[in-house]
N, C-alpha and C positions, 0 to 999 in steps of 0.2 A: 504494500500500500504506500501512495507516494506522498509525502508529507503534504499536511492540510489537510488531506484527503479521507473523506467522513465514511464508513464503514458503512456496508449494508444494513438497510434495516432489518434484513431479514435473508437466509439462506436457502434460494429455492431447494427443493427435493435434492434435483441431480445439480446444483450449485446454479446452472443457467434458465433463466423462465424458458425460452423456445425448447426445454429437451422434459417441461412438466407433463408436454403429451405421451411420449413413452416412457413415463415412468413407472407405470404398473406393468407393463410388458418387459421394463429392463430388469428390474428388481426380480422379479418372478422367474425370469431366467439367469440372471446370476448368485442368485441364492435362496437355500430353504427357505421363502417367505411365508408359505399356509403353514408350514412346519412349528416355523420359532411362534410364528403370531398365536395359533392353537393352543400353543404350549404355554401363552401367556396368559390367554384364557381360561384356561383349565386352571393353571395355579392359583387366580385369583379368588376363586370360589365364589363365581358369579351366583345372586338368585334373582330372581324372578320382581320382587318389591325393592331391588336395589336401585338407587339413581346413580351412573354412571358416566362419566367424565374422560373421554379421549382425548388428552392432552396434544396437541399439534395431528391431528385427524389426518392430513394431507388428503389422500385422496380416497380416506374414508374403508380401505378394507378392512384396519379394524377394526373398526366400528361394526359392521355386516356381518362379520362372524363372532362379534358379541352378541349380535339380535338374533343371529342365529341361536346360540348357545340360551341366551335368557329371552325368549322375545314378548316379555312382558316387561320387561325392565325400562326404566328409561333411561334415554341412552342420549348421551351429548355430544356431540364432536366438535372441537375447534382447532382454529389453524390461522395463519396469519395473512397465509397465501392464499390469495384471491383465484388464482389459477387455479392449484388444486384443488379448490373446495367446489370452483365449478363442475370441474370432472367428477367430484363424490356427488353435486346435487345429482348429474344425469344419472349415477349407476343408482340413486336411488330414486328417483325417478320410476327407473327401469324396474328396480327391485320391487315398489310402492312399500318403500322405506318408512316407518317411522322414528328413524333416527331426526334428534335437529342439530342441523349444522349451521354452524356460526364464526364469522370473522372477527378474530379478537386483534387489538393491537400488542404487540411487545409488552412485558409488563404486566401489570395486575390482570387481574383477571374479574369480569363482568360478573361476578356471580357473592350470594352472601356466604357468608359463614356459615361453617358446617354444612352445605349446599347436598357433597352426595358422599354415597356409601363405599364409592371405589373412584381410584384417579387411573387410568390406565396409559402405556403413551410409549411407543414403538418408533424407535431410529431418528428421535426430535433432537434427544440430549447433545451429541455429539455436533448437531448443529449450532450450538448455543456456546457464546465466549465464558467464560469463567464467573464473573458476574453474571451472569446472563441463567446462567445454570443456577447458582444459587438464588436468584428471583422467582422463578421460575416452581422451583420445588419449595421453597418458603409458602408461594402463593397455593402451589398443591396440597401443600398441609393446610392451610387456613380454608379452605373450601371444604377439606373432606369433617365429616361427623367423628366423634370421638371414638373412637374403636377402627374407625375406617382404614384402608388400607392405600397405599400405592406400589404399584406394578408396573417395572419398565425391561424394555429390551431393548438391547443397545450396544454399541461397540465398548469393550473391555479389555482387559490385558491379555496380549496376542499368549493362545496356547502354546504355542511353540514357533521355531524360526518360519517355517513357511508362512504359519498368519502373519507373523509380522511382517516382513513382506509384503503380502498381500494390502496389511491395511497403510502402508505407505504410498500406496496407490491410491486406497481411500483418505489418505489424508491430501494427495495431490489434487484430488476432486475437491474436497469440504472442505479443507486449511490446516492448518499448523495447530493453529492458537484455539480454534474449537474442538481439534480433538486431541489436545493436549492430555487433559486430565483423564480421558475414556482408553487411550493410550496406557497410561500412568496404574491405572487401576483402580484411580482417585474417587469414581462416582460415588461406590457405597459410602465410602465417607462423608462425601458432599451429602448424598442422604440423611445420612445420621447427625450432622451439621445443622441440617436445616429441623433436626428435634423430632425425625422419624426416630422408635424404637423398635428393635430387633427385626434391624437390616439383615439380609442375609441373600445371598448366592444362593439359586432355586436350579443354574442348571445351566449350559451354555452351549453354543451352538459352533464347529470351525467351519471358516468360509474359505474361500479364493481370497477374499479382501476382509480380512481380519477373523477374530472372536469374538462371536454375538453372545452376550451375556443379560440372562434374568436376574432380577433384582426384587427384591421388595422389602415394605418398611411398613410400621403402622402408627397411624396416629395415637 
């Protein structure tokens, strides 16, 4: 970045908006995407009366395969990006979704205290500067109800030399400085930072472009 020069507000999906239309065609074939998202699912121990929080939705499939799983629950999605949220309204559209989907800006988040029962949120974090992450997860604990939980997946400390590798690709895409700490192995901690209790590693995934790592914590 060239000095002066004011940072995005925001990290599309695949880094550039014109590549937000294959982004669920790229993902999907570069790696276990129903795989780890399932998995995230399942751990969470979704039910049916829960109100439920997709932290940066992008283009909404986790969310689809949450209402799959609960589909009485209600179910939120947000996301910053205008682009993908348009792609999640068609597929639900298509679906006759009742998921709501919502553009939030950077930052707090539109919703009260103790709002819902679960925060969930798939390949956001790494998009997010340092600050940015701890905002972020600060705001996802003051949302969820006391006992509530949050559930993330996301890139973590490479299992061995070939992820790493791989995820220096991924950081060639997304940056240095936001996937610093997911590099690092820092997230859980940033968790437990922002005053989640009994963080803990639920499971993780090796990719071509890094180690996708489950997470969770609870209010």
């Amino acid at each position: 970045m060239k000095p002066n020069e004011q940072p995005p507000a925001h990290i599309p999906p695949l880094r550039f908006h014109g590549l937000t239309r294959v982004y669920d065609w790229a993902v999907g074939r570069a790696m276990p995407e129903l795989a780890f998202r399932r998995a995230l699912v399942r751990q969470a121990g979704l039910l049916d009366h829960h109100s439920i929080l997709d932290f940066g939705c992008g283009t909404a499939t986790l969310c689809f395969l949450i209402e799959e799983a609960v589909p009485h629950a209600g179910i939120t999605g947000v996301d910053v990006d205008e682009g993908a949220l348009a792609i999640a309204r068609a597929k639900a559209g298509t679906r006759r979704s009742n998921v709501q989907l919502k553009q939030i800006s950077p930052g707090s988040l539109p919703f009260s205290d103790a709002s819902f029962d679960r925060v969930l949120s798939s390949l956001v974090f790494h998009h997010l500067p340092p600050a940015g992450k701890r905002t972020a997860l600060a705001e996802c604990r003051r949302v969820l109800r006391p006992g509530g939980e949050i559930h993330i997946a996301d890139w973590g400390r490479p299992a061995g030399w070939l992820q790493r590798g791989g995820f220096f690709l991924t950081q060639l895409l997304d940056g240095f400085e936001t996937t610093a700490d997911n590099v690092a192995g820092r997230l859980p901690q940033l968790i437990s930072d922002a005053g989640f209790e009994q963080v803990q590693e639920r499971g993780y995934f090796p990719t071509a472009f890094g180690t996708l790592r489950l997470l969770s914590g609870k209010r």
